[in-house]
C-alpha positions as CSV (number, residue, x, y, z in Angstrom):
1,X,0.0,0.0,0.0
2,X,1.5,3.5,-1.0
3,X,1.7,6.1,1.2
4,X,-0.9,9.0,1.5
5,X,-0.3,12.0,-0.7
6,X,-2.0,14.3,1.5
7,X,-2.0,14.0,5.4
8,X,-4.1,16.5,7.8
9,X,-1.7,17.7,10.6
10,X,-3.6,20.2,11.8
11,X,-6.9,18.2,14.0
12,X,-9.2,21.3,14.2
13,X,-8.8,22.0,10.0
14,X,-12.7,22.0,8.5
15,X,-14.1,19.9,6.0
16,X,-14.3,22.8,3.8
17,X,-10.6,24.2,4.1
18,X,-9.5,20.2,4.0
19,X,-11.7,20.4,0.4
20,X,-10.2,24.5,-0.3
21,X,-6.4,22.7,0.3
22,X,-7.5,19.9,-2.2
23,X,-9.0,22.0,-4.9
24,X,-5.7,24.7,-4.9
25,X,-3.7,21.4,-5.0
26,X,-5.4,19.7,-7.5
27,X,-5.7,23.0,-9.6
28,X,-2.2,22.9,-10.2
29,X,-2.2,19.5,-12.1
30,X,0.9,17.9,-13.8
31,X,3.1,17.9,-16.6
32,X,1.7,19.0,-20.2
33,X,1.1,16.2,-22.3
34,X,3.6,15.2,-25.0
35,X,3.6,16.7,-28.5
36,X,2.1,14.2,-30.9
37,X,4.7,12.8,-33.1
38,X,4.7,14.1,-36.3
39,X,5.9,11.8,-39.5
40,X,8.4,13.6,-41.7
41,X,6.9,14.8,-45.2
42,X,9.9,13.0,-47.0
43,X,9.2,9.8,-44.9
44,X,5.4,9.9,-45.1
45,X,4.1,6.2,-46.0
46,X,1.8,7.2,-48.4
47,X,5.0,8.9,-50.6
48,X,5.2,5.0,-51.6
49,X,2.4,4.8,-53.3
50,X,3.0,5.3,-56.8
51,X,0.2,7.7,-58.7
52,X,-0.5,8.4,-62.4
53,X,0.6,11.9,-63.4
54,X,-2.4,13.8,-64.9
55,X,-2.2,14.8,-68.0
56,X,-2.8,18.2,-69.6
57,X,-1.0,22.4,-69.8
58,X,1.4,22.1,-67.1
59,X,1.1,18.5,-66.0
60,X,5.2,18.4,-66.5
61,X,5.4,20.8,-63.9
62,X,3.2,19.5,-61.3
63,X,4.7,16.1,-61.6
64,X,7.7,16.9,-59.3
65,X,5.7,19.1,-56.6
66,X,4.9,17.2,-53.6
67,X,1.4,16.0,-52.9
């Protein structure tokens, strides 16, 4: 069994400064969550997939731009 986080020392504290003491405490919270990771652009899965240039004024040029 761990041991108690929070521990009264005081015997003539209130239920509702015991609950004040709990809410400040619990108000400050933890650490931020974690970025999400992010795949690189150049390492993206779906860069694998082969697709059929469309054809047409200017289809030479937007062969090579990135998807």
């Amino acid at each position: 069994m761990s041991a108690p986080l929070l521990r009264v020392v005081n015997p003539d504290a209130t239920p509702e400064e015991v609950a004040a003491i709990v809410a400040v405490l619990s108000s400050l919270g933890g650490a931020p969550a974690p970025a999400p990771h992010r795949t690189p652009e150049w390492s993206a899965p779906r860069r694998l997939l082969r697709s059929t240039p469309a054809a047409g004024a200017g289809a030479w040029r937007s062969s090579g731009l990135p998807r």
